[in-house]
PQR file with spaces between the fields and no chain letter, atoms N, CA, C, O and H, PARSE charges and radii, in Angstrom:
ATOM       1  N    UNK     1      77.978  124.288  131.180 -0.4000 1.5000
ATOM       2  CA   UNK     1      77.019  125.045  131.959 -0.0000 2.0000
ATOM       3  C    UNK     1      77.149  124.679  133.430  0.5500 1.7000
ATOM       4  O    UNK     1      77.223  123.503  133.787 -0.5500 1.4000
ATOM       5  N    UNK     2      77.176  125.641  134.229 -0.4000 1.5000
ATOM       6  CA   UNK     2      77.309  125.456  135.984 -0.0000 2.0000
ATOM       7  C    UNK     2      76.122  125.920  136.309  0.5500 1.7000
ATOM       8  O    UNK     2      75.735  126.976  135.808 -0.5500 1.4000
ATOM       9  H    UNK     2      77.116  126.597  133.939  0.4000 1.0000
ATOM      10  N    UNK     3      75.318  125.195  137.224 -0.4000 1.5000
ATOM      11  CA   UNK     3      74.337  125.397  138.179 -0.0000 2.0000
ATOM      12  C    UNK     3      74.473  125.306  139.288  0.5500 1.7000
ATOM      13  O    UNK     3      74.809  124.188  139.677 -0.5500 1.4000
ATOM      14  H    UNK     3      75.631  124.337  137.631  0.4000 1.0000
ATOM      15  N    UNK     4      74.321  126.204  140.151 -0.4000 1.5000
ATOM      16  CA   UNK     4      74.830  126.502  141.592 -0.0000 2.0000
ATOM      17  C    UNK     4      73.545  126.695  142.256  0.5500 1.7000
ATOM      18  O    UNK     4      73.652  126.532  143.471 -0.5500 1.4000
ATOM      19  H    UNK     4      74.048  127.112  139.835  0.4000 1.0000
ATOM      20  N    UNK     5      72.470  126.961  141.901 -0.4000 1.5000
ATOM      21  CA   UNK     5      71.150  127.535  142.648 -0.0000 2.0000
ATOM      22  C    UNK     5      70.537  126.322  142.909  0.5500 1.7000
ATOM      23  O    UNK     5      70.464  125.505  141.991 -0.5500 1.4000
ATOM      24  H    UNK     5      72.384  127.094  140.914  0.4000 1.0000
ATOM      25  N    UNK     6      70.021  126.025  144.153 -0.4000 1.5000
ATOM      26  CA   UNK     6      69.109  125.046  144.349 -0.0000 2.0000
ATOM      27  C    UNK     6      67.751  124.703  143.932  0.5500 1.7000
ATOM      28  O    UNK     6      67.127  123.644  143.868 -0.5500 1.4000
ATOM      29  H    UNK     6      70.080  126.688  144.899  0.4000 1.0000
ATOM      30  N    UNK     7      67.375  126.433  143.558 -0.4000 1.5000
ATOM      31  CA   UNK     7      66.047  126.290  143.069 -0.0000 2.0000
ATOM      32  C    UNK     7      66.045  125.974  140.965  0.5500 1.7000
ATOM      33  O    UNK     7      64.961  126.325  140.500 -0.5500 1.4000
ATOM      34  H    UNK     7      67.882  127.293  143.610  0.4000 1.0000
ATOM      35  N    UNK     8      66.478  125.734  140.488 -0.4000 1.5000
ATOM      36  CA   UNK     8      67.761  125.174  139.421 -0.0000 2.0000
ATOM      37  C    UNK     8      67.682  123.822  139.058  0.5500 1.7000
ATOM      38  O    UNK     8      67.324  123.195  138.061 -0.5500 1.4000
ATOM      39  H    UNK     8      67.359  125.449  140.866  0.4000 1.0000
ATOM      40  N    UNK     9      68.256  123.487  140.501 -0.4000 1.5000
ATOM      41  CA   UNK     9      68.416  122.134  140.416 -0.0000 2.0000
ATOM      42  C    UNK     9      68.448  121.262  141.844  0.5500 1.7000
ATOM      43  O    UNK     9      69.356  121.580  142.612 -0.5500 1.4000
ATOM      44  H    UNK     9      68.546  123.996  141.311  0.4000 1.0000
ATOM      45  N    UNK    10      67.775  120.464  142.168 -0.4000 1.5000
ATOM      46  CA   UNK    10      67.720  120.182  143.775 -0.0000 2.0000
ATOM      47  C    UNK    10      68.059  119.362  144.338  0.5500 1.7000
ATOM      48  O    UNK    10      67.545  118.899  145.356 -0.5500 1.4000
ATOM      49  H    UNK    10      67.037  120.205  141.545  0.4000 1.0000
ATOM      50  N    UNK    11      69.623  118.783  143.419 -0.4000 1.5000
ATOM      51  CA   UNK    11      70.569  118.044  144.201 -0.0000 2.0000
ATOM      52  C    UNK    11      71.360  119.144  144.809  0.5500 1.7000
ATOM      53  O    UNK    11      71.721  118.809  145.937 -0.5500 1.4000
ATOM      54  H    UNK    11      70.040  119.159  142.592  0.4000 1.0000
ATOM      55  N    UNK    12      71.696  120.133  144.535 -0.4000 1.5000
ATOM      56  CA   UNK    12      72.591  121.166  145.072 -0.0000 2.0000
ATOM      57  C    UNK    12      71.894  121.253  146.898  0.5500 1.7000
ATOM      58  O    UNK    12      70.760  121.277  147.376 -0.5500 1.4000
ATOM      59  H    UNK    12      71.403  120.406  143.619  0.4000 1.0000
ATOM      60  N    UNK    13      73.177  121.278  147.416 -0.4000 1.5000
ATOM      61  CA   UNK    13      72.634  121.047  148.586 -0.0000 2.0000
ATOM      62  C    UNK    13      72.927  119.554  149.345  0.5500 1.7000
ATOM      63  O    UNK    13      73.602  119.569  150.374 -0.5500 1.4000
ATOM      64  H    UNK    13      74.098  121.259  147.028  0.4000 1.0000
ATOM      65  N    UNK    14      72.464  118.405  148.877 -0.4000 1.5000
ATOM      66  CA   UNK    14      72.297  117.234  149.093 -0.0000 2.0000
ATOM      67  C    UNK    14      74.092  116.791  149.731  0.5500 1.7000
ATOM      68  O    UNK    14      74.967  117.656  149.676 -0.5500 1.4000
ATOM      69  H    UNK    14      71.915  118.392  148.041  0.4000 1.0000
ATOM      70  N    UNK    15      74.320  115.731  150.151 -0.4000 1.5000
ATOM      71  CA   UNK    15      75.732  115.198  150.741 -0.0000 2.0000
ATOM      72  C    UNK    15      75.640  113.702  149.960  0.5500 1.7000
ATOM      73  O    UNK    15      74.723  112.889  149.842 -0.5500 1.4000
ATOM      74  H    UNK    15      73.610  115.029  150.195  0.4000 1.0000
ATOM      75  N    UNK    16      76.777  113.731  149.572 -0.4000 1.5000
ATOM      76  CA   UNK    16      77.343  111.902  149.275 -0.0000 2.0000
ATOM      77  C    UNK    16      78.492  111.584  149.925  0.5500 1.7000
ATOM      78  O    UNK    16      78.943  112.383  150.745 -0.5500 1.4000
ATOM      79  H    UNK    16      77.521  114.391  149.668  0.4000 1.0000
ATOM      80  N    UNK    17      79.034  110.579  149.707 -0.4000 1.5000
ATOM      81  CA   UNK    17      80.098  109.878  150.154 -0.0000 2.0000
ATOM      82  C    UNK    17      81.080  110.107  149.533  0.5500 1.7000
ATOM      83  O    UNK    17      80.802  110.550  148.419 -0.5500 1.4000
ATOM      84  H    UNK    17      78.668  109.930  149.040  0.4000 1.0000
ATOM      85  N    UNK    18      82.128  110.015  149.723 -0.4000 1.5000
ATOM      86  CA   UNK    18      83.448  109.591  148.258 -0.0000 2.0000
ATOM      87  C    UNK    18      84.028  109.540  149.761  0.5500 1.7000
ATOM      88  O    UNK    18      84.155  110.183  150.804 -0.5500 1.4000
ATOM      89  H    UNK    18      82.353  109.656  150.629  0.4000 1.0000
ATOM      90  N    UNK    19      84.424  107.662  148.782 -0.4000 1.5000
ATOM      91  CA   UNK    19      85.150  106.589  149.010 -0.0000 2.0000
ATOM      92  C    UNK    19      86.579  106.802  148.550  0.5500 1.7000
ATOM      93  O    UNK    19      87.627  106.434  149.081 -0.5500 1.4000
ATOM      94  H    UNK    19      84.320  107.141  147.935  0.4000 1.0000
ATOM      95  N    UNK    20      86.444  107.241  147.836 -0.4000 1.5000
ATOM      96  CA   UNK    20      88.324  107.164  147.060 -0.0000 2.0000
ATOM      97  C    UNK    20      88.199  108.633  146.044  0.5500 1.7000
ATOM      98  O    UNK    20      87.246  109.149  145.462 -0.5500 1.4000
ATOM      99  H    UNK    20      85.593  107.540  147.405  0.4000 1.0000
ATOM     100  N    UNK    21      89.722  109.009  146.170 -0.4000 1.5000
ATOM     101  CA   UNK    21      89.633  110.156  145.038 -0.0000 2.0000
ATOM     102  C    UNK    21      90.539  109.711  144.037  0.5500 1.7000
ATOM     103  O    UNK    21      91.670  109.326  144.332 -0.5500 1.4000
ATOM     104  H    UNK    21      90.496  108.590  146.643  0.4000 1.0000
ATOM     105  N    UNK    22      90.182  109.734  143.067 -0.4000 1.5000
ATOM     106  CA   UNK    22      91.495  109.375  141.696 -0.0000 2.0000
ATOM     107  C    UNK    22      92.485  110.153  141.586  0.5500 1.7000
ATOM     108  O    UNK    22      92.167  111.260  142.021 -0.5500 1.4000
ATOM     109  H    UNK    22      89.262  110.047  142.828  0.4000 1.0000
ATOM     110  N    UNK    23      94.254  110.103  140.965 -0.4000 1.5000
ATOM     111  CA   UNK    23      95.312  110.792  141.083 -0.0000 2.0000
ATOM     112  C    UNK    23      95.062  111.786  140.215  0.5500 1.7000
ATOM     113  O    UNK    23      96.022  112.549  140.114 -0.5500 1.4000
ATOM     114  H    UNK    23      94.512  109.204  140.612  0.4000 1.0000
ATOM     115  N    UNK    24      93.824  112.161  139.326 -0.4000 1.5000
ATOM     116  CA   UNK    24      93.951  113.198  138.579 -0.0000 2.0000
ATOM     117  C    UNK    24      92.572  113.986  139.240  0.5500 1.7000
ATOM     118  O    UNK    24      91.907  114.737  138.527 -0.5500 1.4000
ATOM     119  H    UNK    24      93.044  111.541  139.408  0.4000 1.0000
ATOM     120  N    UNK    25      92.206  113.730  140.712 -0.4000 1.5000
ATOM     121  CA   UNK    25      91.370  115.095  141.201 -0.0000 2.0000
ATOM     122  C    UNK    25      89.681  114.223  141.062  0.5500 1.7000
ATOM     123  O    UNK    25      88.910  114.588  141.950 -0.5500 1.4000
ATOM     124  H    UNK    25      92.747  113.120  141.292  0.4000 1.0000
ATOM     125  N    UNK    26      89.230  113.414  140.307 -0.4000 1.5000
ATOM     126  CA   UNK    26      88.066  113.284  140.453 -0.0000 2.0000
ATOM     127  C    UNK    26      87.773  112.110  141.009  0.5500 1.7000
ATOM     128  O    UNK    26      88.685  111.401  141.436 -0.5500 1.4000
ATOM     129  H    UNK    26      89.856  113.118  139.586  0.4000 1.0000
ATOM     130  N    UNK    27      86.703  111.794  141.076 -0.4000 1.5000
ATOM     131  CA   UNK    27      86.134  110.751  142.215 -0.0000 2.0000
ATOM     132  C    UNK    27      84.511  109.894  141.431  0.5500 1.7000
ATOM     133  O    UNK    27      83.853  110.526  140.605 -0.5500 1.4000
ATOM     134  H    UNK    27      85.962  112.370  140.730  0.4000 1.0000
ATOM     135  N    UNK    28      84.282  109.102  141.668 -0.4000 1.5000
ATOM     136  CA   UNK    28      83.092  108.556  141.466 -0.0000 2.0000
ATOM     137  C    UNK    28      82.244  108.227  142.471  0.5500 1.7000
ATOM     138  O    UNK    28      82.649  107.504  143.381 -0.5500 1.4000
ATOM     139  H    UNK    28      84.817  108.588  142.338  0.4000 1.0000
ATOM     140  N    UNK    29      80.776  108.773  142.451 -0.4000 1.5000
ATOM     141  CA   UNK    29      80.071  108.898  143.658 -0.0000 2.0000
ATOM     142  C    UNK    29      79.224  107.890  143.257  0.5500 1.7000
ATOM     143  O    UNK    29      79.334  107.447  142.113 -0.5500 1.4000
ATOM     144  H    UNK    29      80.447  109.360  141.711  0.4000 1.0000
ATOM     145  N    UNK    30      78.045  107.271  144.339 -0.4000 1.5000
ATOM     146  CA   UNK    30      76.859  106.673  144.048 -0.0000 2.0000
ATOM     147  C    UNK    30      75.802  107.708  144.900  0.5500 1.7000
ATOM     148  O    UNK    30      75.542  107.854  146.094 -0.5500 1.4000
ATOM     149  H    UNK    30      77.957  107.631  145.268  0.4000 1.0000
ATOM     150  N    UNK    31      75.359  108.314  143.699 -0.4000 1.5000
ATOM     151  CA   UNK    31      73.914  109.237  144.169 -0.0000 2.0000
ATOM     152  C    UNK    31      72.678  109.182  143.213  0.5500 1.7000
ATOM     153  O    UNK    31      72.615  109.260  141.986 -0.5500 1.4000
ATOM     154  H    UNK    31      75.571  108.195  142.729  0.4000 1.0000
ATOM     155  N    UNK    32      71.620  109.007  144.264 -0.4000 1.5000
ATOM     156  CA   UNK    32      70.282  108.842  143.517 -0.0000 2.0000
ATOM     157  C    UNK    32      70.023  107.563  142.305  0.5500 1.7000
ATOM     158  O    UNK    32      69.582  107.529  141.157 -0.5500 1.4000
ATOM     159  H    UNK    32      71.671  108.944  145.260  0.4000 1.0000
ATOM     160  N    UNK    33      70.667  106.397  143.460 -0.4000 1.5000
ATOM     161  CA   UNK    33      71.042  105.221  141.989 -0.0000 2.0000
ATOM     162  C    UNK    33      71.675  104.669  141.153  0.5500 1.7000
ATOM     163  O    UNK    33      71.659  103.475  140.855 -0.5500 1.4000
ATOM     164  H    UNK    33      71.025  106.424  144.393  0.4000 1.0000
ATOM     165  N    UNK    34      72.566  105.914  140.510 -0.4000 1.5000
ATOM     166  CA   UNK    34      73.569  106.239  140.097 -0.0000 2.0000
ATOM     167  C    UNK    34      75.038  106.470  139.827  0.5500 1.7000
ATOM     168  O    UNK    34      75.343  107.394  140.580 -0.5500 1.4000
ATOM     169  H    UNK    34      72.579  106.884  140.753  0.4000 1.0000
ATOM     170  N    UNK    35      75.881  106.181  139.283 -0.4000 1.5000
ATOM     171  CA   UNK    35      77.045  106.603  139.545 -0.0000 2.0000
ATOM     172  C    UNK    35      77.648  108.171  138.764  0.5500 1.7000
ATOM     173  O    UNK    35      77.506  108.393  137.562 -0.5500 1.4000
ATOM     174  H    UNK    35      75.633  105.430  138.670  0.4000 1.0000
ATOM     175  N    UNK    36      78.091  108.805  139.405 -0.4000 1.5000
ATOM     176  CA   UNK    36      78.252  110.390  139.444 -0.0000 2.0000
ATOM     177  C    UNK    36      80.058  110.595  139.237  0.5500 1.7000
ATOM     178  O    UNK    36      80.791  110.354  140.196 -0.5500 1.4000
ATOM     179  H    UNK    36      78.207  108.624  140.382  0.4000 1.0000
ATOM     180  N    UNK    37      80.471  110.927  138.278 -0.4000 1.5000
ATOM     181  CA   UNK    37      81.596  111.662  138.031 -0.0000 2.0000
ATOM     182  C    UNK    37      81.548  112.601  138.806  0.5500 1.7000
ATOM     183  O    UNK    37      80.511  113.263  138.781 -0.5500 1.4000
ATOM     184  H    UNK    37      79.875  111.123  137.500  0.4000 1.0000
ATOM     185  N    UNK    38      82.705  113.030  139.832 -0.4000 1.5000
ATOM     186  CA   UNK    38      82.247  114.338  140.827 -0.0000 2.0000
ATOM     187  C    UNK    38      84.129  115.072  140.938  0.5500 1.7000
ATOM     188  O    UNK    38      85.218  114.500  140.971 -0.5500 1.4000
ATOM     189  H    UNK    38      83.548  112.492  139.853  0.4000 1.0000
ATOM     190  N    UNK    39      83.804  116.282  140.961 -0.4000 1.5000
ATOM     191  CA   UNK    39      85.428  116.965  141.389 -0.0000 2.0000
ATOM     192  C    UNK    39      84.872  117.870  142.626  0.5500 1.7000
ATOM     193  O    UNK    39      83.743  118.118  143.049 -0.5500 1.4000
ATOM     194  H    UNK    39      82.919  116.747  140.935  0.4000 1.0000
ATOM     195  N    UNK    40      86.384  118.300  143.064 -0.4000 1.5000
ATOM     196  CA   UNK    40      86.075  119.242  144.480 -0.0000 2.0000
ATOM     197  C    UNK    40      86.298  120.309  143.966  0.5500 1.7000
ATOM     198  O    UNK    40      87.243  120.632  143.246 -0.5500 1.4000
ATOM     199  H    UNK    40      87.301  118.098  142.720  0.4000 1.0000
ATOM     200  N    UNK    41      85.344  120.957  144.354 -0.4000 1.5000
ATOM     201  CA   UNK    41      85.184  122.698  144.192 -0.0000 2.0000
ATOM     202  C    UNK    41      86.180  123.726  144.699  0.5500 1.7000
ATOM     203  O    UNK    41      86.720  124.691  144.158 -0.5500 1.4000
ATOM     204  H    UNK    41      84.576  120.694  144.939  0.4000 1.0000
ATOM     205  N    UNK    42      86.241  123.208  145.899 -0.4000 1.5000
ATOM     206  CA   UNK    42      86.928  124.659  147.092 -0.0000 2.0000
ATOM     207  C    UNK    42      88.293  124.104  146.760  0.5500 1.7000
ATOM     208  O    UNK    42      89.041  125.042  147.039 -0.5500 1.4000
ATOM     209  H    UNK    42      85.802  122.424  146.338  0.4000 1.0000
ATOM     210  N    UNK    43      88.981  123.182  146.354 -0.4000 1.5000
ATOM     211  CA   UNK    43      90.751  123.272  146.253 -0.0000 2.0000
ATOM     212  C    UNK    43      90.882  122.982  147.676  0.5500 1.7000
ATOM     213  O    UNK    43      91.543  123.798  148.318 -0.5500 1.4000
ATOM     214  H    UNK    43      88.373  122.421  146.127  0.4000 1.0000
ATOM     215  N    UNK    44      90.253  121.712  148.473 -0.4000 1.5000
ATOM     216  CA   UNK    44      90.233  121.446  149.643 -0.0000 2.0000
ATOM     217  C    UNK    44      91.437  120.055  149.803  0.5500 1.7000
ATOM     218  O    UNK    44      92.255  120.145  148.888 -0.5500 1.4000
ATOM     219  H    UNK    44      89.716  121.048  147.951  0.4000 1.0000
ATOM     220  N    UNK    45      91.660  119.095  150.530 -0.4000 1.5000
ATOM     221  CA   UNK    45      91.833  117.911  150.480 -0.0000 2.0000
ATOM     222  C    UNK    45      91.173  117.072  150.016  0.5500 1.7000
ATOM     223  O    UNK    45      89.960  117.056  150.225 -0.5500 1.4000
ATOM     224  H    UNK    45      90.995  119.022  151.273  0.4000 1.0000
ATOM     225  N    UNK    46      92.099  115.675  148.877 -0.4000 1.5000
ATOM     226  CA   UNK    46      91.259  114.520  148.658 -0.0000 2.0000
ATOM     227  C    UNK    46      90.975  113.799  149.510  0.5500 1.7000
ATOM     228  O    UNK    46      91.168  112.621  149.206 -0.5500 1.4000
ATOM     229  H    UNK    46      93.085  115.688  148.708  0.4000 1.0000
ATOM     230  N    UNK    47      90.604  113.954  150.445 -0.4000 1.5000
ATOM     231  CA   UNK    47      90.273  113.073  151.670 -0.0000 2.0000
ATOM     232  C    UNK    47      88.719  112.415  151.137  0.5500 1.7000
ATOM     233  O    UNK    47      87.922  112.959  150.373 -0.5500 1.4000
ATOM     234  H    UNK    47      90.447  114.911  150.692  0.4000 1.0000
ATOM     235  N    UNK    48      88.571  110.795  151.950 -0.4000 1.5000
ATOM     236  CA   UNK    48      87.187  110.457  151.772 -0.0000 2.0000
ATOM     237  C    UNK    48      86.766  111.179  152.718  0.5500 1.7000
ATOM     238  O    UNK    48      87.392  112.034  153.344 -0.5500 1.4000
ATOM     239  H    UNK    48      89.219  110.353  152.570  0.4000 1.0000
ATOM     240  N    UNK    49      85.035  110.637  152.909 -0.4000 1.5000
ATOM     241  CA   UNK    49      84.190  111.140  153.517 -0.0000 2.0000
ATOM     242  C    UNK    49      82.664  111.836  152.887  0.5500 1.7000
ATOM     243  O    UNK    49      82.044  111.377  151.928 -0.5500 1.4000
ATOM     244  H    UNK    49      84.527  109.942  152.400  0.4000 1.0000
ATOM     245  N    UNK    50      82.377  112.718  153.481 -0.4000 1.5000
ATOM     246  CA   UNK    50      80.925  112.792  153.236 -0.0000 2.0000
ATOM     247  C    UNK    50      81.235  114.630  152.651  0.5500 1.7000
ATOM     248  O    UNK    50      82.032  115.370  153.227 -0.5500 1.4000
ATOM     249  H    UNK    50      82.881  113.092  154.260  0.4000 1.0000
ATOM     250  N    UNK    51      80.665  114.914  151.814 -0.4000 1.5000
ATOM     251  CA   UNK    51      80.841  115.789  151.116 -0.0000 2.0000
ATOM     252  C    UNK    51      79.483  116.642  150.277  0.5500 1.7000
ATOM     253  O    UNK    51      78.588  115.954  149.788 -0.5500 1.4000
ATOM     254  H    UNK    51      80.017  114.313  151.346  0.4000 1.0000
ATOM     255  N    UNK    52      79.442  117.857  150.191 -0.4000 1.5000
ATOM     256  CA   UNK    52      78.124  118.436  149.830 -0.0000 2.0000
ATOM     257  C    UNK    52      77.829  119.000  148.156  0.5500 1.7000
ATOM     258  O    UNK    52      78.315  120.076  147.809 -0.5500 1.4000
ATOM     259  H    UNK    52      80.170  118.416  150.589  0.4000 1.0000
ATOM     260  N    UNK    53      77.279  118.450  147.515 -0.4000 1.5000
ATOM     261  CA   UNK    53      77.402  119.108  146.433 -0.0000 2.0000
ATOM     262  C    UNK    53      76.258  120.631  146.288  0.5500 1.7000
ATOM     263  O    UNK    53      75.098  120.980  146.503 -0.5500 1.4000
ATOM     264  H    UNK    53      76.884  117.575  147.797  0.4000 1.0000
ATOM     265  N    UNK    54      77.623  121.158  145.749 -0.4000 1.5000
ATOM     266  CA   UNK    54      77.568  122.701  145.567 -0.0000 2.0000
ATOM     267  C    UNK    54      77.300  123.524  144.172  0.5500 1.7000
ATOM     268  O    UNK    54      76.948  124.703  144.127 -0.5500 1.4000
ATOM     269  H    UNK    54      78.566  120.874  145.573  0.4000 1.0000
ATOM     270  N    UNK    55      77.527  122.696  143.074 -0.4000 1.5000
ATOM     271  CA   UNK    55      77.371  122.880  141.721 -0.0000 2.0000
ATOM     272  C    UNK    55      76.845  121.677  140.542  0.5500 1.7000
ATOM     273  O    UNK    55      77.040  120.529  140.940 -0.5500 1.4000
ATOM     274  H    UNK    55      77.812  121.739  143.110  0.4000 1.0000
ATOM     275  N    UNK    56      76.399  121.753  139.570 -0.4000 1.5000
ATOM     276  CA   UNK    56      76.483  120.870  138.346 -0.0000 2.0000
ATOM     277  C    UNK    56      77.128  121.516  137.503  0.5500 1.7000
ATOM     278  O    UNK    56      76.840  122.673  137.197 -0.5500 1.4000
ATOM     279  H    UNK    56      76.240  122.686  139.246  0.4000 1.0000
ATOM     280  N    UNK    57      78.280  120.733  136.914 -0.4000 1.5000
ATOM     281  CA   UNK    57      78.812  121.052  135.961 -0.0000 2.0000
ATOM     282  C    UNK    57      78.567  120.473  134.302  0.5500 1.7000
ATOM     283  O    UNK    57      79.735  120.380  133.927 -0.5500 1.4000
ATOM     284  H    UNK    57      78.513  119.793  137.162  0.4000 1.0000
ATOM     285  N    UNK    58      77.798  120.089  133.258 -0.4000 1.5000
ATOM     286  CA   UNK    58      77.238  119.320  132.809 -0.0000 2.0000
ATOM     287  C    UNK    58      76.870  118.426  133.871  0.5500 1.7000
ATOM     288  O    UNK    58      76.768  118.874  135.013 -0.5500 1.4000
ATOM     289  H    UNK    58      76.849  120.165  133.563  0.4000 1.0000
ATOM     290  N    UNK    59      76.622  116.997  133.582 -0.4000 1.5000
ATOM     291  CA   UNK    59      77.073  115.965  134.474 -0.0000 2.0000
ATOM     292  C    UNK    59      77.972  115.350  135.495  0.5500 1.7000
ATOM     293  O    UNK    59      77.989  114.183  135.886 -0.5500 1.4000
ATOM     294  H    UNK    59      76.704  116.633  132.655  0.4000 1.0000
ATOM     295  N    UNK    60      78.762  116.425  135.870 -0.4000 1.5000
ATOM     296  CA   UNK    60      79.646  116.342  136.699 -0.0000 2.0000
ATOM     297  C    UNK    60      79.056  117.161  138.600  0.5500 1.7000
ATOM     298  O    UNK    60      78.776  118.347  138.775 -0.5500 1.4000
ATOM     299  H    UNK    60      78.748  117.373  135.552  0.4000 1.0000
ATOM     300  N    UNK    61      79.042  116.248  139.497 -0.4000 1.5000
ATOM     301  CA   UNK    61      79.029  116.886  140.946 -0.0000 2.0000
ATOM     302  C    UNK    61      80.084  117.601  141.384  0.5500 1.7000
ATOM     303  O    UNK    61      81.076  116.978  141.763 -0.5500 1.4000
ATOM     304  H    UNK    61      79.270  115.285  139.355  0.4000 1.0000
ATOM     305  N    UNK    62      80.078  118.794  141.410 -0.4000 1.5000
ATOM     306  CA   UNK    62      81.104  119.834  142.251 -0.0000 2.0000
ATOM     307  C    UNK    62      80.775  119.805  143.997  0.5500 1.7000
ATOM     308  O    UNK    62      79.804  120.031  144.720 -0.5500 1.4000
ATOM     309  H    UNK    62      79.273  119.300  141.102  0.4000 1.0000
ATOM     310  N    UNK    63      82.465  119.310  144.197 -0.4000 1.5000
ATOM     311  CA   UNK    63      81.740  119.077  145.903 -0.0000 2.0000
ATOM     312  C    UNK    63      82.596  119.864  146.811  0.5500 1.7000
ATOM     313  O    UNK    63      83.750  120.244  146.618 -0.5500 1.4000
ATOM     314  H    UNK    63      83.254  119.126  143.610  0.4000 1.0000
ATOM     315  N    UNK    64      81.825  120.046  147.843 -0.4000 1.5000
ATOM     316  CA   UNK    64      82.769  120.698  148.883 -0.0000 2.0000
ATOM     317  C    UNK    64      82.698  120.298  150.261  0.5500 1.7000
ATOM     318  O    UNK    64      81.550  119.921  150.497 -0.5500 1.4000
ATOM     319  H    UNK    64      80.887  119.737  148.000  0.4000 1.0000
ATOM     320  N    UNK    65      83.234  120.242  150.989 -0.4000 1.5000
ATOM     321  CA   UNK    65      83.879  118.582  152.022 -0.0000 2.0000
ATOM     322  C    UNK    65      82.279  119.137  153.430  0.5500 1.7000
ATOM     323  O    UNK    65      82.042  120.249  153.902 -0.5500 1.4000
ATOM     324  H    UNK    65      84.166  120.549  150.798  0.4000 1.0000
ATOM     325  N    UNK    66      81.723  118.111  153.606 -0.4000 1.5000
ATOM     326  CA   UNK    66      80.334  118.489  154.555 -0.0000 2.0000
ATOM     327  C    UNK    66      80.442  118.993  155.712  0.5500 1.7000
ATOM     328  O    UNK    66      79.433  119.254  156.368 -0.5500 1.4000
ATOM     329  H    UNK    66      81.916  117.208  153.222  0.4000 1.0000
C-alpha cells in the first residue's frame, strides 16, 4: 500500500537526513525515534543529505532529495 497524501498520513512532507545510501538503492534513516528503511522515489542521485519524504510504502520512507 502507498500513501502519498498528507492528510493520510503526516510524515509525508516532513525532511530527514540520509547519511549513507546502500549498493542496492536503500538507506536507513533516524526519524521520529526510530530507525526507517527508506528508498528514493524520483530516480535521483544517492547522494547524502537532507531529503523529503513523499510516500509510505508499507513501512518503507519514499524520498525525494529536499
Amino acid at each position: 500500500d502507498r500513501v502519498t497524501q498528507r492528510d493520510l498520513n503526516l510524515d509525508i512532507g516532513e525532511q530527514v537526513q540520509v547519511k549513507h545510501w546502500n549498493s542496492d538503492g536503500s538507506a536507513q534513516v533516524h526519524f521520529r525515534g526510530s530507525t526507517w528503511q527508506a528508498r528514493l522515489d524520483d530516480g535521483g542521485p544517492h547522494t547524502p543529505g537532507a531529503y523529503t519524504i513523499v510516500a509510505l510504502e508499507g513501512n518503507r520512507l519514499m524520498l525525494k532529495r529536499a
